[in-house]
TORVEX-528316 format. One record per residue (C-alpha): x, y, z; residue in one letter. Coordinates in steps of 0.5 Angstrom, whole numbers, padded with zeros to 4 digits, always signed. Each point is the difference from the previous one (the first is absolute). Layout:
N
XYZa
...
//
This chain:
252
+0000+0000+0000x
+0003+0007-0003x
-0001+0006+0007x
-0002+0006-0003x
+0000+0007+0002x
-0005+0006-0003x
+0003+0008+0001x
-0005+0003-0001x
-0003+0007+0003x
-0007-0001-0001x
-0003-0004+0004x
-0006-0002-0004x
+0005-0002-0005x
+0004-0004+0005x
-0006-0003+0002x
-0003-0002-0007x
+0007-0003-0002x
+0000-0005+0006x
-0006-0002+0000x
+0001-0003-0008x
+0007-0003+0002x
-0004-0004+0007x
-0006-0002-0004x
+0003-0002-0007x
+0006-0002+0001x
+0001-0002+0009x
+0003-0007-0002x
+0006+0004-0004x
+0001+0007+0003x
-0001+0003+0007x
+0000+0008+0002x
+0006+0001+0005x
-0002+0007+0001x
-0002+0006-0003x
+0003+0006+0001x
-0003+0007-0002x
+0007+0003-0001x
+0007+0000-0002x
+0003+0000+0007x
-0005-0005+0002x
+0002-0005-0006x
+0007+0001+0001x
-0001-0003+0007x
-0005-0005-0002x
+0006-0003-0006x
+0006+0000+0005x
-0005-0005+0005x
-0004-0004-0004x
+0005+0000-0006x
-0007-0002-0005x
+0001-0002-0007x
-0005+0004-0003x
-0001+0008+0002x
-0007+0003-0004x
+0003+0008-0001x
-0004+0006+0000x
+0003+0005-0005x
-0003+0006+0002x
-0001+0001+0007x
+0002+0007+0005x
+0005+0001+0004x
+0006-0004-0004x
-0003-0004-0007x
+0000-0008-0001x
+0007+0002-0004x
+0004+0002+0007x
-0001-0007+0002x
+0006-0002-0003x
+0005+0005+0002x
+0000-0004+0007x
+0002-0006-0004x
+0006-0003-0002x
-0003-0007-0002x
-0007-0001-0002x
-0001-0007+0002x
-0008+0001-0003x
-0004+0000-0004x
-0003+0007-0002x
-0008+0000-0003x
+0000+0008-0001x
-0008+0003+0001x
-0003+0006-0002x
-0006+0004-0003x
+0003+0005-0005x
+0003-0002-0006x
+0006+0004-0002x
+0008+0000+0000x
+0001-0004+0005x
-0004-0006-0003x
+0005+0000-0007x
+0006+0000+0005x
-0003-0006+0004x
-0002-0003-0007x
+0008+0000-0002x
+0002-0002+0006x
-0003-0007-0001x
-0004+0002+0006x
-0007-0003+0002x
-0005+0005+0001x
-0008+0000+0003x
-0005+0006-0002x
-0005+0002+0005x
-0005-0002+0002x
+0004-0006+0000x
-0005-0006-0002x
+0001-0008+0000x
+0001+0000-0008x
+0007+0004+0000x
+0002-0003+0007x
+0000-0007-0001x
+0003+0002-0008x
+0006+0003+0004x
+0000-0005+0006x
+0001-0006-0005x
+0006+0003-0004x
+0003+0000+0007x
-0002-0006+0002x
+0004-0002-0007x
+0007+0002+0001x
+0003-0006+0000x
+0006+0003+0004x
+0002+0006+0005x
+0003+0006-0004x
+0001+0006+0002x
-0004+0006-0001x
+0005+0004+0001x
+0002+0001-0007x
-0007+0002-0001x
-0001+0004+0005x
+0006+0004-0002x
-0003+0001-0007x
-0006+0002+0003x
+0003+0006+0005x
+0005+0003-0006x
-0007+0000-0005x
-0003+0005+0006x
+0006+0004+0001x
+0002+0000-0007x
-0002+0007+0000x
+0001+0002-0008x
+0002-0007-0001x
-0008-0002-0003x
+0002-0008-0001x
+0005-0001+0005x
+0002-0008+0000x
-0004-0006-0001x
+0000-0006+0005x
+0001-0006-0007x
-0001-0007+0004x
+0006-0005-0003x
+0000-0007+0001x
+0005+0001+0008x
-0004+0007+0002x
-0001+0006-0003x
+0005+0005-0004x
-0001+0008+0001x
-0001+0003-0007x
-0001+0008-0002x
-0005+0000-0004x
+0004+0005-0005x
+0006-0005+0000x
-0005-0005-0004x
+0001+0000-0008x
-0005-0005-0002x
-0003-0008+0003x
-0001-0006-0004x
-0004-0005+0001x
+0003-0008+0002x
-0004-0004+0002x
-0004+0000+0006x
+0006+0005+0002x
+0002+0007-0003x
+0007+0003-0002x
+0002+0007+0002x
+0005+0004-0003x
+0003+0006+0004x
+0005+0005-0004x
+0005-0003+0004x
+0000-0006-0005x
-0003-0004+0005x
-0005-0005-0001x
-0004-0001+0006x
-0005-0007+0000x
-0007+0001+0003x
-0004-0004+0005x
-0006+0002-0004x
-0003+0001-0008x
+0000+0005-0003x
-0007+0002-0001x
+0001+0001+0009x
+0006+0005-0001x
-0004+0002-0006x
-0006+0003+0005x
+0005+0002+0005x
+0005+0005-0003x
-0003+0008-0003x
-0004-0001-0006x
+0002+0006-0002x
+0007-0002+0000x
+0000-0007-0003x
-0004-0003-0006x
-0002-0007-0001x
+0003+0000-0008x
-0001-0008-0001x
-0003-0005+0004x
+0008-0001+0002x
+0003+0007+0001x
-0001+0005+0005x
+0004+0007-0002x
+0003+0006+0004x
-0003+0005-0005x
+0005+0004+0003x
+0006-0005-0003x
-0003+0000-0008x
+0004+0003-0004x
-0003-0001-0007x
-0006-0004-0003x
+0000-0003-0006x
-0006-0003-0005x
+0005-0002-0006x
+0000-0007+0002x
-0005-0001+0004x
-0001+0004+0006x
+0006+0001+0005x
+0003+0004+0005x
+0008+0001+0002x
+0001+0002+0007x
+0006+0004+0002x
+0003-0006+0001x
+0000-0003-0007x
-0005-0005+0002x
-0005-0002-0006x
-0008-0001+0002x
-0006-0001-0003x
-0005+0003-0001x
-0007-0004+0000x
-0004+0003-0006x
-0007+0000+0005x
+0004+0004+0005x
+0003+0005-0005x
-0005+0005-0001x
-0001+0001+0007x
+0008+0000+0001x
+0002+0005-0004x
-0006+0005+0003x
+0003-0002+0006x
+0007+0002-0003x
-0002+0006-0003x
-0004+0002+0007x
+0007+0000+0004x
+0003+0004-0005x
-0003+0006+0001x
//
């Protein structure tokens, strides 16, 4: 059985949540506590070390971000929750974060709880809260890095330093401007959903490209892109309408 701490400064939220988890999920996963703090959950994390900690974003006083100013290690897992939609929510999409959507119902809960429950090994969250923290505080930086989960782990990755991904399979390749290939835990189409649309363009069922890294396009043998890097790919003949829109648009 999985303990489970929920910081959250409304107590109704508090309430609502514990009541899910007790009814729904008591065989797997028990509330040890439920602080209505940072303070209070600091001191609840160091005496009853749970392996699941529900976050509320916002929250007075000092908001759900500060709480890992007080730690070192994160040896828990971190549900993020909140009721706005905004910045912090693509921060905690591109750190590979789970996150719940107030008011918090069954469906989205047990999707979340079960994806833990998966995890065939322990791996630290650190890398990912990492890119988390820097996403938040990146200040001009609008992408800031990505949290890529590889075969051991994950890899952080700033978003700007990806030129173009590859599907392979089950798996994706990424290849950054330091001329590594990075192979991804996942297929293309997640990475897809996961990086700015307004940044990367779907050319072929294949290729995802940094529209920033184009340097030509051509339609004399069919159509191609060639990237900064001399890298040659097609353009499937569906897409390409809708590409060079996106081309033409990025340009101005």
């Amino acid at each position: 059985m999985k303990t489970c701490i929920i910081i959250d400064d409304e107590e109704n939220a508090r309430e609502a949540l514990s009541k899910i988890i007790e009814r729904y999920f008591q065989t797997k996963f028990k509330i040890v506590f439920a602080a209505d703090s940072i303070k209070e959950a600091v001191f609840a994390i160091n005496k009853y070390k749970p392996q699941i900690v529900f976050l509320d974003i916002e929250m007075p006083r000092e908001n759900g971000f500060k709480l890992f100013d007080y730690f070192d290690i994160y040896d828990f897992e971190v549900i993020f929750t909140t009721a706005y939609k905004q910045y912090a929510i693509d921060a905690i999409k591109f750190a590979a974060l789970d996150y719940l959507m107030k008011p918090i119902n069954y469906i989205d809960l047990r999707s979340v709880l079960e994806r833990l429950e998966k995890k065939e090994q322990k791996v630290s969250s650190k890398p990912q809260i990492e890119a988390f923290l820097s996403n938040i505080n990146s200040g001009s930086d609008t992408y800031g890095k990505i949290a890529l989960p590889t075969l051991d782990g994950f890899q952080l990755e700033r978003v700007n330093n990806i030129v173009y991904c590859q599907a392979e399979e089950t798996y994706c390749k990424i290849f950054t401007t330091r001329n590594e290939v990075i192979l991804v835990a996942k297929p293309l189409k997640n990475i897809d959903e996961l990086l700015p649309d307004n940044l990367f363009f779907r050319i072929h069922k294949s290729y995802l490209v940094n529209m920033n890294y184009i340097r030509s396009y051509s339609r004399t043998d069919g159509y191609k892109v060639i990237l900064e890097n001399g890298t040659e790919l097609d353009v499937a003949t569906r897409r390409n309408e809708e590409f060079v829109k996106a081309l033409t648009r990025n340009q101005k």
